[in-house]
C-alpha positions as CSV (number, residue, x, y, z in Angstrom):
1,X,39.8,6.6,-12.0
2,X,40.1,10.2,-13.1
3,X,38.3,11.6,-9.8
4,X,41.0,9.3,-7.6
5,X,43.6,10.8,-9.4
6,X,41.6,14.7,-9.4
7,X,41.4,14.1,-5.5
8,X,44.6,12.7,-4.9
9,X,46.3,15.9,-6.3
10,X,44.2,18.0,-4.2
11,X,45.4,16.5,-1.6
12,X,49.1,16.7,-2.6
13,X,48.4,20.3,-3.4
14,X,47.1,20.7,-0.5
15,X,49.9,19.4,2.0
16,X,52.5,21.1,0.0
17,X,50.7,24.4,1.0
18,X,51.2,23.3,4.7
19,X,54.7,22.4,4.3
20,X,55.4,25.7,3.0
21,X,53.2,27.8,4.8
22,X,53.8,26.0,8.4
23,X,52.9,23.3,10.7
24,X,50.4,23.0,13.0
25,X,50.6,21.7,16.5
26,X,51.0,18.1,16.7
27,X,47.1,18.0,18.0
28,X,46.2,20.7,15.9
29,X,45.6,22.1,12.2
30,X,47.9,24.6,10.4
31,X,47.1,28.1,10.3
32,X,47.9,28.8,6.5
33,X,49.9,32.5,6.1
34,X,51.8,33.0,3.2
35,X,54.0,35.1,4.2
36,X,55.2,38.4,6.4
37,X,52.3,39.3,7.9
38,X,52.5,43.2,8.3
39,X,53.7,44.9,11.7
40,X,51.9,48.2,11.5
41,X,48.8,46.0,10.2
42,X,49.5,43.2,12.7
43,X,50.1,44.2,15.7
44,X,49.2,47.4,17.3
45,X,51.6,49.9,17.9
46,X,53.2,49.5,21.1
47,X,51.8,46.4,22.1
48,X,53.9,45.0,24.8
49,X,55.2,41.2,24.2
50,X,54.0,38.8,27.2
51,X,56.7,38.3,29.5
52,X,57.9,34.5,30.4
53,X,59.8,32.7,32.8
54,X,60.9,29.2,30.8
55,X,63.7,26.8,31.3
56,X,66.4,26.4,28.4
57,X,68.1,23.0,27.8
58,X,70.9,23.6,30.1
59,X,68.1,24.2,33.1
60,X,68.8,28.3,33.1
61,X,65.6,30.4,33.5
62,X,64.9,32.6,30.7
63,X,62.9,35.7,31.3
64,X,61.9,37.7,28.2
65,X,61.7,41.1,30.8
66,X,65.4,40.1,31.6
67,X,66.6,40.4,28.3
68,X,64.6,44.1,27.7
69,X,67.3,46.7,26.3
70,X,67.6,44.3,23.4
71,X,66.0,43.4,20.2
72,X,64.7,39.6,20.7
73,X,63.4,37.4,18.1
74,X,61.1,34.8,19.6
75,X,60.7,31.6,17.4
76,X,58.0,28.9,17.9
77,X,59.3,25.8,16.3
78,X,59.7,22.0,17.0
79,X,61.8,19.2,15.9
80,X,59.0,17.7,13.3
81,X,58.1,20.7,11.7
82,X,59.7,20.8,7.6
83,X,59.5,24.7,7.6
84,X,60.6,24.8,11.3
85,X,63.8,22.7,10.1
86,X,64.2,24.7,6.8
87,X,64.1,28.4,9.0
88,X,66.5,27.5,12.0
89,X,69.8,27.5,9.9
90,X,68.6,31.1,9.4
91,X,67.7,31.9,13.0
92,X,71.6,30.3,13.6
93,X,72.9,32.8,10.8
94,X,71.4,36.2,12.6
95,X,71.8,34.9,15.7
96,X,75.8,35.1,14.7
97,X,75.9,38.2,12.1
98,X,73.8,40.3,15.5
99,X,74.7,38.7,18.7
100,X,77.4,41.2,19.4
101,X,74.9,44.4,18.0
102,X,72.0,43.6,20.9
103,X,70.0,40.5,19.4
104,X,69.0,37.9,21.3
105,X,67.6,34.6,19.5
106,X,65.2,32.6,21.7
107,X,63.8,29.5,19.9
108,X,60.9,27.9,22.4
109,X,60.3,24.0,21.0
110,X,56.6,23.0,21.4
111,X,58.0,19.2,21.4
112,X,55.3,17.4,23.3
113,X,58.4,15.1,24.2
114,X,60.3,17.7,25.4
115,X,64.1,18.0,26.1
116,X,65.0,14.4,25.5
117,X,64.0,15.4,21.6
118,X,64.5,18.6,21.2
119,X,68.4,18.4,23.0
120,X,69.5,16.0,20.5
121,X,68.3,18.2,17.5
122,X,69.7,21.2,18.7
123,X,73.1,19.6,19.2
124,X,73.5,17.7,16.0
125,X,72.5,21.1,14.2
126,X,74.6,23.1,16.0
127,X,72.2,26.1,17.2
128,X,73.8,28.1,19.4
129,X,71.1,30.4,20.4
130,X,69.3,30.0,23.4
131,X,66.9,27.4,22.9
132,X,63.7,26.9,26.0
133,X,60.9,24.1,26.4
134,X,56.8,26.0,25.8
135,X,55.2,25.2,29.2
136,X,52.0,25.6,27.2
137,X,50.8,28.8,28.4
138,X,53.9,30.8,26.7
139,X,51.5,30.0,22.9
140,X,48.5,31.1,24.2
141,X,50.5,34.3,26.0
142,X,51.3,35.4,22.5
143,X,48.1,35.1,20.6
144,X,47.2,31.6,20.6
145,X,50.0,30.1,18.4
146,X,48.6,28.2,15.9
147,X,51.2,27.0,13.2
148,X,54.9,26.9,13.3
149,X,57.2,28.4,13.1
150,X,55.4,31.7,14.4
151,X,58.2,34.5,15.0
152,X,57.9,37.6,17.1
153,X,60.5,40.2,16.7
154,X,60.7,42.5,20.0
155,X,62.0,46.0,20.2
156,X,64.4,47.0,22.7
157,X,61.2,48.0,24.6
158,X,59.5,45.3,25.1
159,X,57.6,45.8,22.2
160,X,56.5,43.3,19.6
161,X,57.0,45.0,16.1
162,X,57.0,42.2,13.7
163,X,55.3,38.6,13.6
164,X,56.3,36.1,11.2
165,X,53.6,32.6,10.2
166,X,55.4,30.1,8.5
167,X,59.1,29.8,6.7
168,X,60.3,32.9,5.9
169,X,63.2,33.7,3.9
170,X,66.5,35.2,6.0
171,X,66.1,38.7,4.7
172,X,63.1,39.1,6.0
173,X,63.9,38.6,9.4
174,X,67.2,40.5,8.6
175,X,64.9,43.5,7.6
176,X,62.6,42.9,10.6
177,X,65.9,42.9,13.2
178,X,67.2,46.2,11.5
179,X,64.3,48.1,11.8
180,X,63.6,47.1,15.9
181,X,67.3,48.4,16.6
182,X,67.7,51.7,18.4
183,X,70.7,52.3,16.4
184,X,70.3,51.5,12.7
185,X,73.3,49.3,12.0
């Protein structure tokens, strides 16, 4: 009885580390990251982000090299994902308080279903930022993504100067956003 109850916390322990830390793909395990992970440890300097051509609910194409002369903030999330859910009201927030100052919020949902679930959501949770469907090769583009959310924060460059794994707390992309603007606001 007291190994059932010894591996039955482990187990508790251990999806409560994956709720916090991210989700995996829907096929996939979670890559576990506590945290920030450093820029100038992270990601080379000057490494340029991959560019992509996606749709967005509303059938626009979205083109990361269009939107270059801004600081973009590229979030890998999907409807399922706890820390995906807990992040986007933040993503909403900065995506409001910087909209008018040169950031542009891009969320791509890695849905398998696609639009007919990932519309719904983003209506009844009123995000307003612009909001595309993966095409599969956009993950693998940027690294491989392997848990979600993953966040990219891209200088006005086309440079990627910050990547997020997992929930992170709203100052942290704040800080993040601050430090890829030209002008410091």
């Amino acid at each position: 009885m007291r190994r059932t109850l010894v591996v039955a916390g482990f187990f508790v322990a251990l999806l409560a580390l994956v709720a916090l830390a991210g989700c995996g793909g829907e096929n996939e395990s979670a890559e576990i990251s506590g945290g920030a992970v450093d820029a100038s440890a992270a990601v080379p300097a000057a490494k340029a982000a991959p560019d992509f051509s996606l749709k967005s609910l509303g059938g626009r194409t979205v083109r990361l090299s269009d939107l270059r002369g801004q600081v973009v903030l590229v979030d890998f999330w999907a409807t399922w994902c706890p820390p995906c859910r807990k992040a986007l009201p933040h993503l909403q927030e900065l995506h409001e308080e910087f909209q008018d100052k040169g950031l542009q919020v891009v969320g791509i949902a890695t849905d398998q279903q696609g639009a007919k679930v990932v519309a719904p959501f983003v209506e009844k949770n009123g995000l307003t930022f612009t909001v595309v469907l993966t095409d599969g090769k956009v993950d693998r583009d940027f690294g491989g993504v392997r848990g979600i959310p993953t966040t990219f924060v891209i200088d006005p460059e086309g440079n990627i100067t910050g990547k997020f794994v997992g929930y992170q707390d709203k100052q942290v992309y704040r800080e993040a956003i601050l430090a890829a603007m030209p002008e410091k606001i």
